[in-house]
C-alpha positions as CSV (number, residue, x, y, z in Angstrom):
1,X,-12.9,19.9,18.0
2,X,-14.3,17.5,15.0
3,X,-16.4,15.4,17.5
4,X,-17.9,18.3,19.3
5,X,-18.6,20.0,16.4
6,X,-20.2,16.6,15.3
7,X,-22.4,16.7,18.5
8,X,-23.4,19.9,17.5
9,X,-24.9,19.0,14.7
10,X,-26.9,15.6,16.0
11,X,-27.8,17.9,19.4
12,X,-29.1,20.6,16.9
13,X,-29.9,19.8,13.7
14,X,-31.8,16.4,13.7
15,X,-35.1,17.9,15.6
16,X,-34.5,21.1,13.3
17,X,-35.1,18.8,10.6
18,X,-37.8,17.4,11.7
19,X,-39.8,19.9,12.7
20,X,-38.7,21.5,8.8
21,X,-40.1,18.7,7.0
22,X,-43.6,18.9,8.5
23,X,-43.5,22.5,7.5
24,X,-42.4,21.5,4.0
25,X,-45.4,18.6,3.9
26,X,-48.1,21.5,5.8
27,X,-46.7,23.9,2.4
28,X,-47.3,21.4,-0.4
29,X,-51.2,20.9,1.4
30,X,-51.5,24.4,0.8
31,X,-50.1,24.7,-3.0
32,X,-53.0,21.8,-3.6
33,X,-55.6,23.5,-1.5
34,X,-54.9,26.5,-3.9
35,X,-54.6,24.9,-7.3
36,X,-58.0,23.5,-6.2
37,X,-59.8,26.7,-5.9
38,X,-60.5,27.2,-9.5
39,X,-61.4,24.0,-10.2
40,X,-64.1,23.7,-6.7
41,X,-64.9,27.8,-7.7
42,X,-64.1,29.6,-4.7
43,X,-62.8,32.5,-6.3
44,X,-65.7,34.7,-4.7
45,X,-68.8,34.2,-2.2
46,X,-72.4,35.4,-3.5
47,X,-73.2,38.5,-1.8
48,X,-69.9,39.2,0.1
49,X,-68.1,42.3,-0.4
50,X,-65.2,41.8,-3.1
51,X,-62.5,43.5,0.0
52,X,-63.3,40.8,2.3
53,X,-63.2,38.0,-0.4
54,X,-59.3,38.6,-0.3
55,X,-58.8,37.3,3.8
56,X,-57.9,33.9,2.8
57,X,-54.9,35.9,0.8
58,X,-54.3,38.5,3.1
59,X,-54.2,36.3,5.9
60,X,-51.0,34.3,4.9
61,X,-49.5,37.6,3.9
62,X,-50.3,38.8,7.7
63,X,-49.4,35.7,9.3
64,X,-45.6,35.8,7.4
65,X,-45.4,39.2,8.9
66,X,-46.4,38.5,11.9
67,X,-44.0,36.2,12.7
68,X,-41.2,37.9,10.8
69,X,-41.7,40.5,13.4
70,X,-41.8,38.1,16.5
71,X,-38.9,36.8,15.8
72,X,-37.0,40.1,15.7
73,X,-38.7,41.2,19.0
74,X,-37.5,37.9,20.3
75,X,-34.1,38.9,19.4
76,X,-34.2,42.3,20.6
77,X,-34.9,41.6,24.1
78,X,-32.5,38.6,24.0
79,X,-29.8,41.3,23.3
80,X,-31.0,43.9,25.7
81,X,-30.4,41.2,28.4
82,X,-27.4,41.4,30.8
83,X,-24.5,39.3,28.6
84,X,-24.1,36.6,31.1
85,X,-28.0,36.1,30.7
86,X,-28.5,35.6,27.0
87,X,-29.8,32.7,25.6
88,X,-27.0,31.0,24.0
89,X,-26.9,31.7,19.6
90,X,-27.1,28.6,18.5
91,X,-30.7,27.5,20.9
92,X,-32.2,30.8,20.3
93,X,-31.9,30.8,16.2
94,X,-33.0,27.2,16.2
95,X,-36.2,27.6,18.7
96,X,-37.4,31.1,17.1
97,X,-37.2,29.3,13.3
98,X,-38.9,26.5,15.1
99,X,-41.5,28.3,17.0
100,X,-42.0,30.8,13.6
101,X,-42.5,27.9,10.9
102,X,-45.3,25.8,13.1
103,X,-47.2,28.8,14.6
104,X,-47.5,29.8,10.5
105,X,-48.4,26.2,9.6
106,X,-51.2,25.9,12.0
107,X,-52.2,29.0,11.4
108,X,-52.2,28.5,7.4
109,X,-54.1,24.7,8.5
110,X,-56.9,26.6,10.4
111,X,-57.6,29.6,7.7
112,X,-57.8,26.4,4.9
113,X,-60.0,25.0,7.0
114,X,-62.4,27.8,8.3
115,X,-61.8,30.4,6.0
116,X,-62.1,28.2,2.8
117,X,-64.2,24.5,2.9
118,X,-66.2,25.6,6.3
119,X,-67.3,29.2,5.1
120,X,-67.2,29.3,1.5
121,X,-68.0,26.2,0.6
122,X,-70.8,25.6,3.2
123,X,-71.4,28.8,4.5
124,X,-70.9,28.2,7.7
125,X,-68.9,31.4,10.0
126,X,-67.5,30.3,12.9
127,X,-65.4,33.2,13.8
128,X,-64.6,36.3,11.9
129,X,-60.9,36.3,10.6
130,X,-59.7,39.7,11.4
131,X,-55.8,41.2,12.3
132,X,-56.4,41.2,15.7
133,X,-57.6,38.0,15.9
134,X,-54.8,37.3,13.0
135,X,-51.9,38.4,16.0
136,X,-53.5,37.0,18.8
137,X,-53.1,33.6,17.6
138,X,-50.2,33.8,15.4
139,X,-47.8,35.0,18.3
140,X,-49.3,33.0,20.8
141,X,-48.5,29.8,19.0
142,X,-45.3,31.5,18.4
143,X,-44.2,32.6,22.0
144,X,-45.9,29.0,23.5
145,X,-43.7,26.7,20.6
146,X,-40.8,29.2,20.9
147,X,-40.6,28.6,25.3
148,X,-41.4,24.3,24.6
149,X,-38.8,24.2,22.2
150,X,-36.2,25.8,24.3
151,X,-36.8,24.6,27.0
152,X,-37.5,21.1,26.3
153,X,-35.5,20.3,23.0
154,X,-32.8,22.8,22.7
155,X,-31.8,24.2,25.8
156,X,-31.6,20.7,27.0
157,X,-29.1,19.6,23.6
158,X,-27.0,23.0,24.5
159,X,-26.4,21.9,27.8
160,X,-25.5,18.4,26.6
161,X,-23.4,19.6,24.1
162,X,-21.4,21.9,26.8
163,X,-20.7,19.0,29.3
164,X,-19.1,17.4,26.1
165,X,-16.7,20.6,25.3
166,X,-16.1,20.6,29.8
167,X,-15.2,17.4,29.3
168,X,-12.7,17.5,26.4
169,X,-11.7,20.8,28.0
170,X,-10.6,19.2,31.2
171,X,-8.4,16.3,29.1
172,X,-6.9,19.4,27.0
173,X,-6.0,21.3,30.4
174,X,-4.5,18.5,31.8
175,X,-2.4,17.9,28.6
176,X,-1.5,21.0,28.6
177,X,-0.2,20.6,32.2
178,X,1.4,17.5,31.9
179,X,3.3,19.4,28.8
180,X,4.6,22.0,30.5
181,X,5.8,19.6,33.5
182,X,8.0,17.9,30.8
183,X,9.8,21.4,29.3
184,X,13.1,21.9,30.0
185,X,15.8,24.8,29.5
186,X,17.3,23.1,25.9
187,X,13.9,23.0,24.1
188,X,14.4,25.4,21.2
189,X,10.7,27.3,21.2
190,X,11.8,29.7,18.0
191,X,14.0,29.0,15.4
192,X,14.6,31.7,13.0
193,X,17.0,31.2,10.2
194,X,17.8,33.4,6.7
195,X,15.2,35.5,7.3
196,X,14.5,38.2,4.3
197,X,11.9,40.5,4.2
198,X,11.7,43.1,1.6
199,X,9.6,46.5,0.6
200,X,9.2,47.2,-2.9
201,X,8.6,50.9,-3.2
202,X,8.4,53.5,-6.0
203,X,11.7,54.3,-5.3
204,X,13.5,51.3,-4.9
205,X,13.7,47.8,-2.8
206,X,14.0,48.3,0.4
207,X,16.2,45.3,2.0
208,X,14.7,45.5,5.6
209,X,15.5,42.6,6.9
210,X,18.3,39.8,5.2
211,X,19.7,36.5,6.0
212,X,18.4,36.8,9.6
213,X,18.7,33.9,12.0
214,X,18.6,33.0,15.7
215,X,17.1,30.7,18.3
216,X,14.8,31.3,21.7
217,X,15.3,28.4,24.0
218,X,11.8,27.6,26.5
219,X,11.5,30.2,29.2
220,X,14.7,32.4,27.8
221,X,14.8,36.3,27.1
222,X,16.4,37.1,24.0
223,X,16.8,41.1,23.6
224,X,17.4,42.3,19.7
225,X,18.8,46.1,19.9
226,X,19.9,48.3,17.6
227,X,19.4,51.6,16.2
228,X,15.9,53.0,14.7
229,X,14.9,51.7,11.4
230,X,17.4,48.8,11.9
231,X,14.9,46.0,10.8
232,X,13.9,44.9,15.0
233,X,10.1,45.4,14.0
234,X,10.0,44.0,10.5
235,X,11.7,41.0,12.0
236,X,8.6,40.9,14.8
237,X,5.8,40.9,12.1
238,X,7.7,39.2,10.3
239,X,7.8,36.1,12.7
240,X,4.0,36.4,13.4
241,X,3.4,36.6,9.4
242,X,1.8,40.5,9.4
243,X,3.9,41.7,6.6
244,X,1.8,43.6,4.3
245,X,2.1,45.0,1.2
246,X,4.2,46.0,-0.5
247,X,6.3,44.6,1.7
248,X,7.3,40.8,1.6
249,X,8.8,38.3,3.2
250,X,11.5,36.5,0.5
251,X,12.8,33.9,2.5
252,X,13.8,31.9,5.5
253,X,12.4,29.4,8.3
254,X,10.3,30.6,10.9
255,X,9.8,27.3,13.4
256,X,8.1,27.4,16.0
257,X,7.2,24.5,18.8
258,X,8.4,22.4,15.6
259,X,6.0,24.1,13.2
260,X,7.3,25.8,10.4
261,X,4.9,29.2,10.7
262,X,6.6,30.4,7.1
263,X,4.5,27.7,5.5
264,X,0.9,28.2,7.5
265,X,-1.6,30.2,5.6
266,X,-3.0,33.6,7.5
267,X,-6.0,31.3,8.7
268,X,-3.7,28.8,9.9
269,X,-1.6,31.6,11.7
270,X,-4.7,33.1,13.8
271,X,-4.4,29.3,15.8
272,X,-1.2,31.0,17.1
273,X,-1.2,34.4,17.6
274,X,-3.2,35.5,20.7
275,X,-2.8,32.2,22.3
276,X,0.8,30.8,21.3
277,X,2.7,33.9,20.4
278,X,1.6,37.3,21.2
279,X,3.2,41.1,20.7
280,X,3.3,44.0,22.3
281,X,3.5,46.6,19.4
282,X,5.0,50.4,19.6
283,X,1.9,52.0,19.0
284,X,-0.9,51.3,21.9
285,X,-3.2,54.3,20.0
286,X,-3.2,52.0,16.4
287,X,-3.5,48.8,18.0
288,X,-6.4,49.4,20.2
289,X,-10.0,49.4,18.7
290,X,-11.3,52.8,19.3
291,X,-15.0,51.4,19.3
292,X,-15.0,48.9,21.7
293,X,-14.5,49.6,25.2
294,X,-10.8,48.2,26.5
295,X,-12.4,45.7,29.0
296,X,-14.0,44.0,25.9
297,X,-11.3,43.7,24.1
298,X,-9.0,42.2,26.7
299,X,-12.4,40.0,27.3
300,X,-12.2,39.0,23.8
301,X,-9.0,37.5,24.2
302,X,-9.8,35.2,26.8
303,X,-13.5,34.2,25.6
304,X,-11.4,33.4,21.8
305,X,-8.1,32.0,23.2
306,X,-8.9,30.2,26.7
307,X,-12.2,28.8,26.0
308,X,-11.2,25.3,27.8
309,X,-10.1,27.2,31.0
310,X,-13.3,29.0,31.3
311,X,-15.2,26.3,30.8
312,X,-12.9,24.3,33.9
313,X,-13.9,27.7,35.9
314,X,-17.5,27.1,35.2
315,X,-17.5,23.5,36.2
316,X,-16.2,24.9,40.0
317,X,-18.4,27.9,40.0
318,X,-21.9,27.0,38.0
319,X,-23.3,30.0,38.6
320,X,-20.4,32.3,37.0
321,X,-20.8,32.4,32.9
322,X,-18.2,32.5,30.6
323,X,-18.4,36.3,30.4
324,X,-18.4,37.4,33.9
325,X,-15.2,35.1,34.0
326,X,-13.6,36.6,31.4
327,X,-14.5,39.8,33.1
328,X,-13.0,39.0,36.3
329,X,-9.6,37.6,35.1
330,X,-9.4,41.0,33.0
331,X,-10.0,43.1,36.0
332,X,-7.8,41.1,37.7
333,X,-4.8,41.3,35.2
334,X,-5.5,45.4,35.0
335,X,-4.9,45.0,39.0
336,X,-1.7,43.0,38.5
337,X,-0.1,46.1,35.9
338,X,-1.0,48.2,38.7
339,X,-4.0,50.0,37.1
340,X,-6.0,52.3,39.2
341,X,-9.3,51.7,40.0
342,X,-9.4,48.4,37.1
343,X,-13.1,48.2,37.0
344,X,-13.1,52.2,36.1
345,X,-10.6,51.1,33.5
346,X,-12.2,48.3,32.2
347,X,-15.2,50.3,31.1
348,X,-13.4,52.9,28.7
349,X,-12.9,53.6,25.5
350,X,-9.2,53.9,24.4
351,X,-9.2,57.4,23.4
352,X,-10.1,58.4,27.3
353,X,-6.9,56.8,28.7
354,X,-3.7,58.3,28.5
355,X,-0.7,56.5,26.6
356,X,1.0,54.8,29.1
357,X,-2.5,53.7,30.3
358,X,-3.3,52.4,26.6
359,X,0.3,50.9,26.7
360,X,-0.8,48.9,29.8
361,X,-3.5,48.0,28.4
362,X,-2.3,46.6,25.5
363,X,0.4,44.7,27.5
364,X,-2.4,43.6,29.5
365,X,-4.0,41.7,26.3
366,X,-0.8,40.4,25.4
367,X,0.1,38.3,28.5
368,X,-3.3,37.2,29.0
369,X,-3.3,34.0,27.8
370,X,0.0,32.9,29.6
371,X,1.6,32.8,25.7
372,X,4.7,30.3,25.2
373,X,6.2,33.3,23.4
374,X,5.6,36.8,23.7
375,X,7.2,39.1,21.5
376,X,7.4,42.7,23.0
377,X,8.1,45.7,20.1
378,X,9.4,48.1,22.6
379,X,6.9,47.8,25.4
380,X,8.3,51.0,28.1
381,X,9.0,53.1,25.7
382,X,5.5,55.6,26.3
383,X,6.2,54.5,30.0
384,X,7.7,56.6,32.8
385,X,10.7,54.6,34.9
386,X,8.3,53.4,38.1
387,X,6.4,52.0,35.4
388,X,8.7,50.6,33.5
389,X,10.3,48.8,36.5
390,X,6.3,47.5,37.2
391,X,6.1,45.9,33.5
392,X,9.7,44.5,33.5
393,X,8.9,42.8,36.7
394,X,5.4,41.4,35.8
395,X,7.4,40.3,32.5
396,X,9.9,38.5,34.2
397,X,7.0,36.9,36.8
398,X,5.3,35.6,33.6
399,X,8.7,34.0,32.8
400,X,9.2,32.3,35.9
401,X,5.5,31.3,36.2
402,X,4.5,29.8,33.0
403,X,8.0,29.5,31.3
404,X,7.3,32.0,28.9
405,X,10.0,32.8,26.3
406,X,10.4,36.9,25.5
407,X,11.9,38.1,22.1
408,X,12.3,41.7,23.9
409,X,12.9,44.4,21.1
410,X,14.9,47.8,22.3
411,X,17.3,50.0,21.3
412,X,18.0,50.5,25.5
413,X,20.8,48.5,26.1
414,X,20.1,49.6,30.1
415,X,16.9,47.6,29.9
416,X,18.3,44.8,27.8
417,X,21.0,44.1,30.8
418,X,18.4,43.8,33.1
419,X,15.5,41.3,31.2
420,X,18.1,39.5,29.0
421,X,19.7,36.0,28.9
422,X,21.3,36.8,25.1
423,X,21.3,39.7,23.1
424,X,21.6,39.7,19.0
425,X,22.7,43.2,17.7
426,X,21.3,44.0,14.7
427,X,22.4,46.7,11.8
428,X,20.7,47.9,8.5
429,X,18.5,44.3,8.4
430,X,21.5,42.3,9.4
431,X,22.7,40.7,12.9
432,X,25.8,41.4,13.2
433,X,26.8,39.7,16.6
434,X,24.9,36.9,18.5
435,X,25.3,35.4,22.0
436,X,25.4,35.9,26.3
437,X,24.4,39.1,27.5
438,X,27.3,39.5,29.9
439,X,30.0,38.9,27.5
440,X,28.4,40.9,24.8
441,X,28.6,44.0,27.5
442,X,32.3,43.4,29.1
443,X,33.9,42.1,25.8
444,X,31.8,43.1,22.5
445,X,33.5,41.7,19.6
446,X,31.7,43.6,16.8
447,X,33.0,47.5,15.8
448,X,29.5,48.3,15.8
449,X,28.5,46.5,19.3
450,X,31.7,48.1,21.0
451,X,30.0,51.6,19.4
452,X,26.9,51.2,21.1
453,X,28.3,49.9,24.0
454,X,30.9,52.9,24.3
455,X,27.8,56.1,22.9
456,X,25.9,54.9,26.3
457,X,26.9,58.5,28.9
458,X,27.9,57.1,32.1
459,X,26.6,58.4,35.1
460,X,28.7,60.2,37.6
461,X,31.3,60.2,35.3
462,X,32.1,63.8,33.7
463,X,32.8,63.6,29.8
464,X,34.0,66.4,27.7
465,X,32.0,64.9,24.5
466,X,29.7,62.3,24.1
467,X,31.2,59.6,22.4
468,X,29.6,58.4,19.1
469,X,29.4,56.2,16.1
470,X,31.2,58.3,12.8
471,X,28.7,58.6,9.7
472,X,25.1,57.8,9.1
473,X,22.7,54.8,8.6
474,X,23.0,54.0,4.9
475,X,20.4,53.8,3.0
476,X,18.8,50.1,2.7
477,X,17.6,50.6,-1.0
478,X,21.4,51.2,-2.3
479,X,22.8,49.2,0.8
480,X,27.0,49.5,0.4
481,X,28.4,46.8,-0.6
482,X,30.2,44.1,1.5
483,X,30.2,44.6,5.2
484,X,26.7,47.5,5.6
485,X,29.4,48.4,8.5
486,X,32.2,49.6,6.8
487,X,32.0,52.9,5.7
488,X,31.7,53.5,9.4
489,X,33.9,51.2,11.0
490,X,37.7,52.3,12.0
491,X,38.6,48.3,11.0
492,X,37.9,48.2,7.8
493,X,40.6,46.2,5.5
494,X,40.2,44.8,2.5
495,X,37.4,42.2,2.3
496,X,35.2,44.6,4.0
497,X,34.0,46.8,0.8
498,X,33.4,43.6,-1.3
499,X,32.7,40.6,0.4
500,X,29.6,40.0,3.2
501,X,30.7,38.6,6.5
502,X,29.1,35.3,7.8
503,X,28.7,34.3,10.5
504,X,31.6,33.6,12.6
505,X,31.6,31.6,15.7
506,X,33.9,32.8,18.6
507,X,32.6,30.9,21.9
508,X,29.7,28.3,23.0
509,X,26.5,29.9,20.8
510,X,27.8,32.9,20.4
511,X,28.6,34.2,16.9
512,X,29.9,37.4,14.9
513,X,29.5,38.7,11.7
514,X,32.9,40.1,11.0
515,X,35.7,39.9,9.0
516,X,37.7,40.2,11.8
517,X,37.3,36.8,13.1
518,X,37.2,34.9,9.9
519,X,40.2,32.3,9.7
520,X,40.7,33.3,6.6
521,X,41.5,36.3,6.8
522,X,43.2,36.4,10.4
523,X,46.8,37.2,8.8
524,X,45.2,40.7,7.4
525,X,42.7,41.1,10.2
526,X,46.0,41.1,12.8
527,X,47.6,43.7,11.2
528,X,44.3,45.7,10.8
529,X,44.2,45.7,14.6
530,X,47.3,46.5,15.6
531,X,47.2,49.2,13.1
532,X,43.9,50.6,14.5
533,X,44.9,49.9,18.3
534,X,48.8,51.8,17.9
535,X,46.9,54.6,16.2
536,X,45.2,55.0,19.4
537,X,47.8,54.6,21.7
């Protein structure tokens, strides 16, 4: 990026520079030429009308505005051009300054000339110096410098500079490829541990989130349920650092690819969200821009995030631009969420689609650039079940494509059996058990995972009452003390109500944060069990 943006500037600048210091030399001739107009006395001409005397002022006034006012028309109908036929930013600012200071300058060299030493000081008219005559020459310089310069300095520099970015585009494509040929199933891709993340309120701290930690191997699907409110989307934002006041992220490690993201600054963070990490959030309405049509936006992602790919795609197709590319791939990724019609779609505002189209759309800017993570906040909720199955399914081809790992947030345990490789269960900001899908559905270890697990109505089977969890959610600004769990939980013994569990590990990565199945206090936690278990009998 340095060296590119180093050609930039000896593509760009250097003749920019040039061209300015001539202007700068043409502007100190004139500041002479006027400090000699007292002393040679050419305030006024004998027998000229006092109006007219004032040209030679006037007409550098005009000229300024003259060109002021080409430059903005050369804008304008830059703008009103199709997209894919604009004249790139960068050319077009530097010919129009180019083409505005030297028409002025030969304009203010001819009116010195004529205006002041040939007709005031001799008497000798060669032409009368009116506005039309004032415009005609002034924007012709203009629009003939303006076309030279574009075509032969600029335009030429632009197209230099953009075999140098195709060039470093193709090494970074093919590093990225050889990358991803090297990955392998152990490669930790997130590594979360002692997450905190508090909201201070007028009412209290709210503890959200506290001493959270677990890992996302390369290509895995790690589902985090657990009731509303739980802490599953502050621990999202937390991970892509969107926390806002007043809340606050305390503490913990947030590493990702072997960068620690808790120490990045927010300008720092926008390298990796969009490209590296991307979320799918609840709310398709809020996280939409109601202003831009939904085919920009998904656009936008691709002409911010995949630059180096485009420009590969440009190199086999020269007559494509970078925005009918990004057009195409978003058409084509509408088509592959089985949207209707996509190039309907792709010209809308947000507010004209449904939800579930809005949530498809949103998902749609979330897996375009093929992230390494994607973390999805809930994605089917607003979503019927033959379109549910559609996203699960493009989810999971993502996976197996690209290697994609998937923090998947739910409270569904249904659609956590069918995306997930592990599963951490999470309570009141805490996670309370930790490891393989399947054994955390036969055999939960964890009162509260056995809850959930049990609260889910079975179909086919006829049930008197549903079974539930006894009590309520407490309150995370007066949290209970100990175990959050055990006001609820049929297990509790003594540790529970005054000290916090840790983390206990049971099997090969897979943990539990109970006193049940701490060693030290087995002896009490036998007798709890059997207790619990006879009373059942």
């Amino acid at each position: 990026d340095k060296r590119i943006r180093a050609s930039r500037e000896v593509h760009f600048k250097k003749p920019f520079i040039k061209i300015f210091r001539i202007f700068i030399g043409i502007t100190w001739i004139i500041a002479i030429i006027f400090i000699s107009i007292p002393i040679l006395g050419l305030e006024r001409l004998q027998g000229e009308d006092p109006v007219l005397v004032d040209i030679f002022y006037l007409g550098f006034m005009w000229a300024g505005f003259t060109v002021v006012f080409d430059m903005l028309v050369t804008m304008l109908m830059n703008r009103i051009l199709p997209i894919e036929k604009r004249i790139p930013e960068t050319p077009l600012k530097y010919s129009m300054f180019s083409g505005g200071l030297i028409s002025f300058g030969i304009w203010s060299i001819q009116l010195v000339i004529f205006e002041l030493y040939v007709k005031r000081l001799f008497g000798v008219i060669i032409y009368n110096q009116d506005i039309r005559m004032l415009i005609i020459i002034v924007s012709g310089l203009y629009a003939f410098i303006f076309y030279m310069s574009l075509k032969k300095k600029f335009m030429p520099s632009a197209q230099e500079k953009s075999n140098l970015k195709l060039q470093r585009a193709l090494e970074l494509v093919e590093e990225q490829t050889l990358e991803s040929s090297k990955v392998n199933g152990n490669h930790i891709i997130l590594n979360v541990k002692d997450l905190t993340t508090y909201f201070y309120t007028e009412e209290g701290v709210v503890r959200a989130v506290e001493d959270v930690s677990f890992k996302i191997y390369e290509g895995e699907v790690l589902g985090l349920v657990g009731e509303t409110g739980c802490g599953k989307s502050v621990t999202a934002l937390s991970i892509v650092q969107l926390i806002r006041p007043p809340g606050k992220r305390e503490k913990g490690n947030i590493v990702f690819s072997g960068e620690d993201l808790s120490l990045k600054s927010e300008l720092e963070m926008l390298k990796y969200r969009g490209k590296n990490i991307t979320m799918i959030f609840q709310d398709p309405l809020n996280s939409l821009n109601p202003v831009f049509k939904v085919g920009k936006q998904i656009s936008e992602v691709f002409l911010l995030h995949m630059e180096n790919e485009m420009l590969v795609e440009t190199s086999k197709f020269p007559d494509k631009s970078l925005y009918s590319i990004a057009r195409e791939w978003s058409i084509a990724l509408l088509k592959d969420l089985n949207i209707p019609v996509p190039e309907v779609i792709f010209d809308r505002y947000p507010h004209e689609l449904s939800g579930g189209m809005r949530q498809r759309v949103q998902i749609a800017m979330a897996l375009a650039c093929r992230p390494k993570l994607l973390i999805a906040d809930e994605p089917t909720t607003a979503l019927d079940v033959t379109i549910q199955n559609q996203i699960l399914k493009l989810m999971k081809d993502l996976r197996k494509k690209y290697n994609t790992s998937i923090l998947y947030i739910t409270h569904d345990l249904g659609l956590v059996s069918k995306m997930c490789n592990r599963v951490a269960v999470m309570y009141t900001g805490s996670i309370v058990e930790y490891g393989d899908i399947k054994k955390i559905l036969i055999s939960p270890y964890h009162p509260y995972t056995r809850g959930l697990i049990t609260s889910v109505p079975v179909v086919g089977k006829k049930q008197v009452r549903l079974k539930v969890i006894p009590g309520t959610v407490p309150n995370l600004i007066y949290p209970p003390s100990g175990c959050r769990f055990h006001p609820r939980c049929k297990y509790c013994f003594e540790p529970c109500d005054s000290v916090v569990p840790k983390q206990n590990k049971v099997d090969k990565d897979y943990f539990v944060a109970c006193h049940l199945y701490n060693p030290e206090y087995k002896h009490l936690a036998e007798i709890t069990i059997k207790k619990v278990e006879g009373a059942n009998i």
